[in-house]
PAPA-148174 format. One line per 10 residues: their letters; for each residue x, y, z of N, C-alpha, C. Coordinates in steps of 0.001 Angstrom, whole numbers, plus 500000, padded with zeros to 6 digits. Layout:
A = X:Y:Z:X:Y:Z:X:Y:Z ~ ...
***
This chain:
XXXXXXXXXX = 037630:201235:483750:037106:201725:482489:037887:202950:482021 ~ 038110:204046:483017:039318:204993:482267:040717:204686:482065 ~ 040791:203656:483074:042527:202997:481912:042092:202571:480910 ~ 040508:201986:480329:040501:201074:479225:040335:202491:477947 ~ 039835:203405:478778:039841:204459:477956:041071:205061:477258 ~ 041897:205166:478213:043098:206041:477788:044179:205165:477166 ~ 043838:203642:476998:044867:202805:476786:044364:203272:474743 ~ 043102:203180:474875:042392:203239:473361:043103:204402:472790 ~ 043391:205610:473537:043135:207200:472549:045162:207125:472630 ~ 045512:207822:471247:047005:207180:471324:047536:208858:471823
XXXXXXXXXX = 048415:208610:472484:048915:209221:473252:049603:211000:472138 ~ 049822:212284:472642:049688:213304:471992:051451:213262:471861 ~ 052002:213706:470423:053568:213819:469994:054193:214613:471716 ~ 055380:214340:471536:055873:214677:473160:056030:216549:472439 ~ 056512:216825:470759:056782:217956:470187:056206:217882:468798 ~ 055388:218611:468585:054758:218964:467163:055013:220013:466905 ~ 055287:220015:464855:055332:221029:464733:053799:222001:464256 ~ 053895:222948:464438:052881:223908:464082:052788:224451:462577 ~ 054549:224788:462415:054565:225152:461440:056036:226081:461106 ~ 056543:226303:460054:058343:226699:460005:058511:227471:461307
XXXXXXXXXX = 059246:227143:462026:059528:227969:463282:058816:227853:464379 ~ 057738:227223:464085:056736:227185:464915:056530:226008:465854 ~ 056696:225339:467064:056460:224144:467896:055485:224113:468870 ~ 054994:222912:469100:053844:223041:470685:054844:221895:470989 ~ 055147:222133:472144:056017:220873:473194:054642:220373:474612 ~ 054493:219254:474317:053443:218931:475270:053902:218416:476654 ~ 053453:218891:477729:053601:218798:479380:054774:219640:479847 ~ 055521:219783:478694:056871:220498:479631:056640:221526:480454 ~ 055859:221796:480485:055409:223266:481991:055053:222389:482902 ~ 054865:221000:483058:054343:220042:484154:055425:220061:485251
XXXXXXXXXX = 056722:220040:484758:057698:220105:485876:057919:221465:486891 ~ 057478:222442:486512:057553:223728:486979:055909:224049:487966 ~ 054818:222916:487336:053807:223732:487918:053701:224256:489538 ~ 053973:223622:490097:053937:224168:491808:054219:225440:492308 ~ 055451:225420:491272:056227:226872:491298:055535:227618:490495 ~ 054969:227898:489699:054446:228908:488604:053320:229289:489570 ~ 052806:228184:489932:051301:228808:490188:051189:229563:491200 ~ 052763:228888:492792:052595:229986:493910:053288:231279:493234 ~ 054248:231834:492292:054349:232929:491719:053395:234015:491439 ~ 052663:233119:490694:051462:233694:490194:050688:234575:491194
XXXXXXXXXX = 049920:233664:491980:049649:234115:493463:050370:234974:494212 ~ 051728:235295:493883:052296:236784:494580:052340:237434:493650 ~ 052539:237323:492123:052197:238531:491046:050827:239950:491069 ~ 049867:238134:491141:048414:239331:491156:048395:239874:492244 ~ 048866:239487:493735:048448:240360:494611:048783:241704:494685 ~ 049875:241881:493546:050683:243243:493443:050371:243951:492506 ~ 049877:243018:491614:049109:243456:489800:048181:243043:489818 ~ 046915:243380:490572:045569:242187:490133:045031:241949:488453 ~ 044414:240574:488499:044386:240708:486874:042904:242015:486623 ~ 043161:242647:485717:042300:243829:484932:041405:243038:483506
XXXXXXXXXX = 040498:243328:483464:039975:243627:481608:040303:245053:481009 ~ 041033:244548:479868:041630:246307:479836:040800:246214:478618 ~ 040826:247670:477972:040119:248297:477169:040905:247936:475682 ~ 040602:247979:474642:041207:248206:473023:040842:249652:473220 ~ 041681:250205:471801:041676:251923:471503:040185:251868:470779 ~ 039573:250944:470616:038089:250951:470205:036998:251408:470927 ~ 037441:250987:471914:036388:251132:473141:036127:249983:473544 ~ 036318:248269:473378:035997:246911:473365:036580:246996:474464 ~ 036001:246358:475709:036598:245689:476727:036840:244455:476975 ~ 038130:243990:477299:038225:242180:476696:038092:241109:477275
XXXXXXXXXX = 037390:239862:477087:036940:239435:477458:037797:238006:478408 ~ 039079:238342:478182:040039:238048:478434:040966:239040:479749 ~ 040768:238590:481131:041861:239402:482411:043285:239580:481894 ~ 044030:240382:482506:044777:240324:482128:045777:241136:483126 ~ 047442:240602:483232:048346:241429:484254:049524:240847:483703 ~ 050465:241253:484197:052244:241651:483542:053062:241237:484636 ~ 054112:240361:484216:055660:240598:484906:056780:241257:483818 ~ 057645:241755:484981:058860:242077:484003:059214:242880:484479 ~ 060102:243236:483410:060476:244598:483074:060030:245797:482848 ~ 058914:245050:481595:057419:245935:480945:056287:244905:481190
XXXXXXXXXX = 055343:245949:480693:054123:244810:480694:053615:245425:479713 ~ 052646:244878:478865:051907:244953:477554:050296:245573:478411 ~ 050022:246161:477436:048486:247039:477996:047906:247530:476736 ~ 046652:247801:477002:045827:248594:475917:045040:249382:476736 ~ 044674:250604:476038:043604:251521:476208:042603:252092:474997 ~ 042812:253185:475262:041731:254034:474348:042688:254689:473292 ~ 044234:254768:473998:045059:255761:473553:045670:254884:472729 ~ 045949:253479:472448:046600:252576:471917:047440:251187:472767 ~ 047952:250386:471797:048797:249024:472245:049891:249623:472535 ~ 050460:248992:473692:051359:249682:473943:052530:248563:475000
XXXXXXXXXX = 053770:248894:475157:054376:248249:476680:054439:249370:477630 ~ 054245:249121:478841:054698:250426:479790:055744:249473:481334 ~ 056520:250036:481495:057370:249984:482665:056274:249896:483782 ~ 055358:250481:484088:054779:250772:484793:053751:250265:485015 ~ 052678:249606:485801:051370:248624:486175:050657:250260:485942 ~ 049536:251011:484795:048960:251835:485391:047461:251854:486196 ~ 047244:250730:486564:046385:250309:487509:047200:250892:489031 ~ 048274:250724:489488:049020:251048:490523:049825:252163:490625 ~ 050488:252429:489323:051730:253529:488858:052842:253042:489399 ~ 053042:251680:490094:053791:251195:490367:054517:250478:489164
XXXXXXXXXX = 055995:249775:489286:056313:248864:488217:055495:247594:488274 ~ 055785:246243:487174:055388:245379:487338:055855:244625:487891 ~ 055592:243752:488622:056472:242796:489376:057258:241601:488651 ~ 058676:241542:489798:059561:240835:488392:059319:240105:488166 ~ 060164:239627:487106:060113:238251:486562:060562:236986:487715 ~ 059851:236152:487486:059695:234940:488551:060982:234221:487845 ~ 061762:233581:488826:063099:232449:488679:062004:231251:487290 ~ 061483:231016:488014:060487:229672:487617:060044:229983:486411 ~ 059530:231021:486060:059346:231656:485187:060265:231852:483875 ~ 061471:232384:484474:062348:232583:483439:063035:231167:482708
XXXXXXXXXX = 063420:230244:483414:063928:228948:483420:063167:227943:482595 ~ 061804:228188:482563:060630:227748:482171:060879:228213:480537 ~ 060604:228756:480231:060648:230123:479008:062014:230104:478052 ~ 063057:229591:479281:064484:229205:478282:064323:228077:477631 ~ 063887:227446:478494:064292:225469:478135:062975:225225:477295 ~ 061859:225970:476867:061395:225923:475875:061461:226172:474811 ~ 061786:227637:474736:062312:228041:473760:063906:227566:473271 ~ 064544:227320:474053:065408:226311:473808:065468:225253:473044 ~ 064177:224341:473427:063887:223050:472710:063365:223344:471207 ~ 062814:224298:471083:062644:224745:469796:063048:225534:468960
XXXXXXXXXX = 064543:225925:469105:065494:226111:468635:065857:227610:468374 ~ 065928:228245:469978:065701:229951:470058:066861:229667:471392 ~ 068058:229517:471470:068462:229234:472572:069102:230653:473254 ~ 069010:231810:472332:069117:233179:472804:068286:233893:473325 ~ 067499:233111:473798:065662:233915:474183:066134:234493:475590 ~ 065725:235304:476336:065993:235524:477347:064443:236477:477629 ~ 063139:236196:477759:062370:237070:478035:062119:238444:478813 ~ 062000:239501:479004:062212:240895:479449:060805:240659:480097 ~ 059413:240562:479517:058041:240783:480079:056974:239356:479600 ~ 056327:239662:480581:055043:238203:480430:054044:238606:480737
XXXXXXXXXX = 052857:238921:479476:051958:238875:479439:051057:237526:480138 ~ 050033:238129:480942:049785:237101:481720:047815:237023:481348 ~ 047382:235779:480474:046234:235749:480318:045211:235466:481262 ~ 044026:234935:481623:043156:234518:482833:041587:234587:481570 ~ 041711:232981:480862:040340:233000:480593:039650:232668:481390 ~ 038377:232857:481465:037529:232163:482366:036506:232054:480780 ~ 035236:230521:481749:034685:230003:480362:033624:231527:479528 ~ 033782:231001:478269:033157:232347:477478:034643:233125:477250 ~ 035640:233396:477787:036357:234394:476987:037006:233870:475524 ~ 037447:234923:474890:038415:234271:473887:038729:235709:473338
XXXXXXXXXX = 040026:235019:472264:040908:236360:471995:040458:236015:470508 ~ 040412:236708:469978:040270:236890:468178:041699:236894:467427 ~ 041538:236417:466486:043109:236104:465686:043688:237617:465913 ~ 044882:237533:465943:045918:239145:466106:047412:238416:466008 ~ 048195:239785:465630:049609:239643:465995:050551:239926:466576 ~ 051262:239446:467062:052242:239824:468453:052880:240729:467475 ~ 053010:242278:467533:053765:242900:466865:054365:244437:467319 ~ 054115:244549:469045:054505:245578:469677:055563:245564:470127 ~ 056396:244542:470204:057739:244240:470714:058602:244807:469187 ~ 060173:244965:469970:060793:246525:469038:061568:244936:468528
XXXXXXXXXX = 061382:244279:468857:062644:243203:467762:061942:241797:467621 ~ 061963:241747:465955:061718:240421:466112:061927:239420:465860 ~ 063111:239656:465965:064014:238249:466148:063955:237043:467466 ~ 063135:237838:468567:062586:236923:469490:061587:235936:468944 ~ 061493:235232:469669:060386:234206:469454:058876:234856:470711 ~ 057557:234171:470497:057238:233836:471654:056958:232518:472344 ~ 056856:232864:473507:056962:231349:474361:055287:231576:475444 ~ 054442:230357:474820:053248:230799:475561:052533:229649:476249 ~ 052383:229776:477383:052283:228621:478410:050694:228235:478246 ~ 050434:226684:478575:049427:226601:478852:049110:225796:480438
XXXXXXXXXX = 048155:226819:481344:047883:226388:482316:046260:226072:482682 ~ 045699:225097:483042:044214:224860:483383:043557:224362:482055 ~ 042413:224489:482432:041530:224052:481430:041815:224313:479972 ~ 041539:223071:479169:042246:222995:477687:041366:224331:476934 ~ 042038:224204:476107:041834:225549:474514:042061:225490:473345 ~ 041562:225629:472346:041929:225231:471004:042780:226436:470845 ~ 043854:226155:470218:044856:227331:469920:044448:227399:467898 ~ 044492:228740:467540:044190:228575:466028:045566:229568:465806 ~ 045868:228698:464696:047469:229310:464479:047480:229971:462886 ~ 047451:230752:462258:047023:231262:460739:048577:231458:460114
XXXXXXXXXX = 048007:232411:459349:049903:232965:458871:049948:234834:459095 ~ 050553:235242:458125:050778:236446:458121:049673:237460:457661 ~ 048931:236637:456832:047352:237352:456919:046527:236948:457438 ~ 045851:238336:458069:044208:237548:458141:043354:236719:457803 ~ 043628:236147:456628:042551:235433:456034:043556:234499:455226 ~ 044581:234270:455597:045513:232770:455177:044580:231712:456502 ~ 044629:230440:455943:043683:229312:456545:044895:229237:457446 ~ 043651:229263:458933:044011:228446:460010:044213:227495:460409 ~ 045276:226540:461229:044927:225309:461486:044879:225100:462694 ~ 044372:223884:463610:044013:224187:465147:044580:223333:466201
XXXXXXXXXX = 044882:223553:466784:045673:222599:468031:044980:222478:468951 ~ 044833:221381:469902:044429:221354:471019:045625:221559:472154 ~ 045279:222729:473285:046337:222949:474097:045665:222538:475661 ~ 046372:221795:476092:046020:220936:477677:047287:221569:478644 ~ 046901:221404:479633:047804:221930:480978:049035:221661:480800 ~ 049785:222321:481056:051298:221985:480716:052016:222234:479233 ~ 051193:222601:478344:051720:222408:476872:052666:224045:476881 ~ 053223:223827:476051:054188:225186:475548:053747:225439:474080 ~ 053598:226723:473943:053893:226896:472259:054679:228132:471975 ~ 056015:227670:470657:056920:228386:470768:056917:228686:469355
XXXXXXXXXX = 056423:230449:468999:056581:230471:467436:057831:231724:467390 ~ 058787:231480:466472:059445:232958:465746:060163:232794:464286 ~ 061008:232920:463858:061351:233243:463027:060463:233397:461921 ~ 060236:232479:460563:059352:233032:459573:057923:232655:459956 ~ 057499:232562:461469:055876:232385:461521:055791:233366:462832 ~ 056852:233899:463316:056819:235300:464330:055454:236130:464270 ~ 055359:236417:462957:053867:237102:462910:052821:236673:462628 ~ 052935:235452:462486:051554:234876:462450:050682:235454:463058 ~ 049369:235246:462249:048018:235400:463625:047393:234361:464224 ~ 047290:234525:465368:046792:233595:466057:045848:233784:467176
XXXXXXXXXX = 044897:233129:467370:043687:233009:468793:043285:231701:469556 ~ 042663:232049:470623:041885:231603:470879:040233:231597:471381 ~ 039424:230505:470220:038263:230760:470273:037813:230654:471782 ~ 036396:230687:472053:035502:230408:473226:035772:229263:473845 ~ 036172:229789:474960:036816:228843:476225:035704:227598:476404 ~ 035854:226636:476506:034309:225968:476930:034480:225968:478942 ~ 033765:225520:479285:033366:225198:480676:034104:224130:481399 ~ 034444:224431:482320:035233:222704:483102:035662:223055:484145 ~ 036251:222443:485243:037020:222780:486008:038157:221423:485816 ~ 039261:222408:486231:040549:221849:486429:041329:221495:487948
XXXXXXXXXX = 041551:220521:488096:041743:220154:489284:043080:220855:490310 ~ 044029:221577:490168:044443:222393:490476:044569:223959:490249 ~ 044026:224181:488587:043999:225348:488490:042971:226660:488825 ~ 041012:225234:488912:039798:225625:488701:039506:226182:487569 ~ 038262:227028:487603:037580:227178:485968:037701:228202:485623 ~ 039013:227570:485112:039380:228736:483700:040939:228309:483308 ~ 041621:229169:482898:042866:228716:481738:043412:230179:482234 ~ 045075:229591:482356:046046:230744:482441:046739:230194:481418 ~ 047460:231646:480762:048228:231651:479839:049490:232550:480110 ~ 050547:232362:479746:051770:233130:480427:052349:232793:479174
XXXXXX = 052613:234222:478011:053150:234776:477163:054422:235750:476943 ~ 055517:234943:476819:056821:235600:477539:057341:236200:475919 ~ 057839:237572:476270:058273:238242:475221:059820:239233:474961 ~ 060182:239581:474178:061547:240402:474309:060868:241426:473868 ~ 060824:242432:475029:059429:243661:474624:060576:244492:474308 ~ 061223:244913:475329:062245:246397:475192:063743:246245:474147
***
């Protein structure tokens, strides 16, 4: 009955576009997963994931930890990148091989073949979190693209434009998917709503996201 199922539902574009500049490439993180995930597993032990604060006072509902070079953070004091994990005062731990290779040949496929990522924001929904539309706009150049992984349990990705209140449209993102936006949709805003509930058979319950950027 689930082959008769899956024979019915027609299968998802191997690359869609989102929108000018904008692509979701579906499974291509499938070849890397083994490797990403034992990475991962030596990242946090060095960076555990945090809920960090907005300069609001909001604490988010969304974990969160860094590779790189830099890592992306918020506080009370503002958005910011810092060299430094200040959970540890240590740096962040580097960038993973698997990682980087991952991040080319995506952004690659969607037509950024100068990408070379510096830092990776590293998400950890669990069910109930979600991020509210925003824009990647702390990085000093933006002529990068970003490249943002999807691992575990699916998520509706909502992709807008350059304003707040230009109409959204919504993707469904499943394990393995990539989404690669820059040139004239670089600033888009974009979220994701409320995680729903599930478990995932290698990842468990919740959704990693690995958001690779040209911070410095």
């Amino acid at each position: 009955m689930h082959d008769l199922f899956d024979a019915l539902v027609p299968p998802m574009p191997a690359a869609e576009a989102m929108a000018e500049g904008a692509m979701l490439l579906r499974g291509t993180a499938l070849a890397y997963e083994t490797d990403l995930l034992a990475a991962l597993g030596d990242i946090t032990a060095r960076s555990p994931f945090r809920h960090m604060v907005t300069p609001g006072g909001f604490t988010m509902s969304v974990a969160m930890t860094n590779c790189g070079a830099a890592g992306w953070v918020t506080d009370r004091t503002g958005y910011r990148y810092d060299r430094n994990d200040p959970q540890t005062g240590r740096p962040w731990p580097g960038m993973p091989e698997c990682f980087l290779a991952l991040s080319v040949e995506a952004a690659t496929a969607a037509g950024y073949p100068a990408f070379r990522p510096d830092a990776c924001l590293i998400n950890r929904y669990e069910p109930g979190a979600r991020l509210s539309l925003h824009q990647d706009r702390n990085e000093r150049d933006f002529a990068n693209p970003i490249v943002s992984v999807s691992l575990g349990l699916p998520a509706t990705f909502q992709f807008g434009g350059l304003k707040r209140t230009d109409p959204v449209k919504k993707f469904a993102l499943r394990h393995g998917d990539v989404a690669i936006w820059g040139g004239p949709s670089r600033l888009f805003h974009h979220g994701v709503p409320e995680l729903k509930d599930g478990m995932h058979e290698t990842v468990g319950r919740m959704r990693i996201n690995l958001t690779f950027r040209g911070a410095l």
